[in-house]
ROFI-860335 format. One record per residue (C-alpha): y, z, x. Coordinates in steps of 0.2 Angstrom, whole numbers, plus 5000, padded with zeros to 4 digits. Layout:
BEGIN
YZX;...
This chain:
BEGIN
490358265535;489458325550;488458155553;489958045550;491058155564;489858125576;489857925573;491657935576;491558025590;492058195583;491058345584;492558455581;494158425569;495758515568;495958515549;495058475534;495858425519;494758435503;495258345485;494158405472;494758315459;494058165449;495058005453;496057945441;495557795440;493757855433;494457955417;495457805415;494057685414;492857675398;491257615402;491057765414;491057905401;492358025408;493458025395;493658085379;495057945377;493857795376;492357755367;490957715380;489057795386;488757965390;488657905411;489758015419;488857975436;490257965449;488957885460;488157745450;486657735461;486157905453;484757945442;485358065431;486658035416;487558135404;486558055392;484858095401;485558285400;485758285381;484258215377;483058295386;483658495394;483058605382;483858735373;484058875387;484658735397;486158665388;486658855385;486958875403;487458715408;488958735394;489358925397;489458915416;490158755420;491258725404;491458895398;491258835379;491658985370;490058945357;488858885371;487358975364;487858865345;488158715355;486558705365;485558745349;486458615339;486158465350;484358505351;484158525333;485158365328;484658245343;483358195336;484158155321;485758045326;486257905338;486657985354;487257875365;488957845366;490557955368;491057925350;489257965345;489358135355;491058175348;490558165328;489158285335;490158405340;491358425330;490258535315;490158655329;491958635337;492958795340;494858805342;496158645349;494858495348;495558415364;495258555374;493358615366;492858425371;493558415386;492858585392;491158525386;491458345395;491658455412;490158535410;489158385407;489858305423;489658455435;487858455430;487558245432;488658255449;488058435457;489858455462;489658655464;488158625475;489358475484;490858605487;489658735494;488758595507;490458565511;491158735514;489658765524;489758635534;491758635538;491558815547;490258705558;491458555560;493158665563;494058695579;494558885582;496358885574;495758735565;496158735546;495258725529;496258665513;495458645497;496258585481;495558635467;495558595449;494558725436;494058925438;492358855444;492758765459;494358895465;493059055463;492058975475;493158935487;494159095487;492559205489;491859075504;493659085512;493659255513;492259275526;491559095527;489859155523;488759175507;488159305499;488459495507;489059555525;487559625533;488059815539;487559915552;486760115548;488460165549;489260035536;490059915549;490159725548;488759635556;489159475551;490959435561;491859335549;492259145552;493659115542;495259195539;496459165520;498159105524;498359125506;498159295495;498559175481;498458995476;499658875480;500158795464;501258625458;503358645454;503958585439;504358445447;503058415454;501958435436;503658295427;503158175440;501158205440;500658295424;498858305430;499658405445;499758555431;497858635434;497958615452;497658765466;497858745484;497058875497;497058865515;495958955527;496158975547;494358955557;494159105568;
């Protein structure tokens, strides 16, 4: 963001307004492997230039792994069964394809189907995509790119991505505040939460776009 500012001309921006959510037009589309809906390969690249494939993941991160990748990023309630399964049955089956994948998982699914796959479909496409390590590059670097007064809104879409903002947003730093002997801040903060909560859709926002429904808003002020 920083480099593409500075071709324009643009050191420093009054806003920034960040979607995090998948376009549309991917789940929608088969042969990219986002969705449960369609039969297709286990891509899940958002860049197709990339290396690394949902497919690539399944195959060949080993038990420990898959466990993290399933309980951190999808929050699958059986991670620890799920990772061991793959690993013992990948050798065994095609695995490949989206409908391949499915008939894996479903002698270890738990609960609503729809939601166990899809949950396990997130995980898989946080890991091929590094999209928490892309929201925290980009966090970072909108404190740097942000008038004074300026403002940061972030639209999120799972517990992942809305954890992190919220906990960057509320000093616009990682980690701890350094302290002095005497317990005060160090670290002045950067950022300022216009928010205390999410900003969330109406009901009539969620009849007219359904995919509106999992969506949080937070807005921040650079100091």
């Amino acid at each position: 963001m920083r480099r593409f500012l500075k071709l324009h001309g643009s050191q420093l921006v009054d806003g920034i307004l960040a979607d995090l959510g998948v376009s549309s037009y991917q789940f929608d589309t088969g042969e990219r492997g986002f969705s449960i809906r369609f039969d297709g390969p286990l891509d899940m690249r958002m860049d197709t230039r990339a290396e690394l494939t949902a497919e690539h993941v399944l195959k060949t991160y080993n038990e420990q792994e898959l466990h993290k990748i399933f309980e951190q990023y999808g929050e699958v309630r059986n991670a620890k069964q799920l990772a061991k399964h793959i690993v013992e049955q990948r050798g065994k089956a095609a695995l490949n394809s989206i409908d391949s994948l499915k008939a894996l998982l479903a002698q270890v699914m738990k609960g609503n189907p729809n939601k166990y796959l899809a949950q396990v479909f997130q995980a898989l496409r946080i890991e091929v995509n590094d999209e928490l390590g892309a929201l925290r590059d980009l966090l970072e670097q909108s404190v740097q790119c942000l008038k004074p007064g300026g403002r940061l809104s972030v639209i999120t879409f799972h517990s992942l991505e809305d954890r992190i903002v919220k906990q960057f947003m509320k000093r616009g730093v990682w980690g701890e505040v350094e302290t002095d002997v005497f317990g005060r801040a160090v670290t002045e903060p950067t950022l300022r939460p216009l928010t205390s909560k999410p900003v969330e859709a109406t009901e009539k926002e969620v009849k007219e776009n359904p995919r509106a429904r999992s969506a949080r808003l937070r807005i921040a002020e650079r100091l």
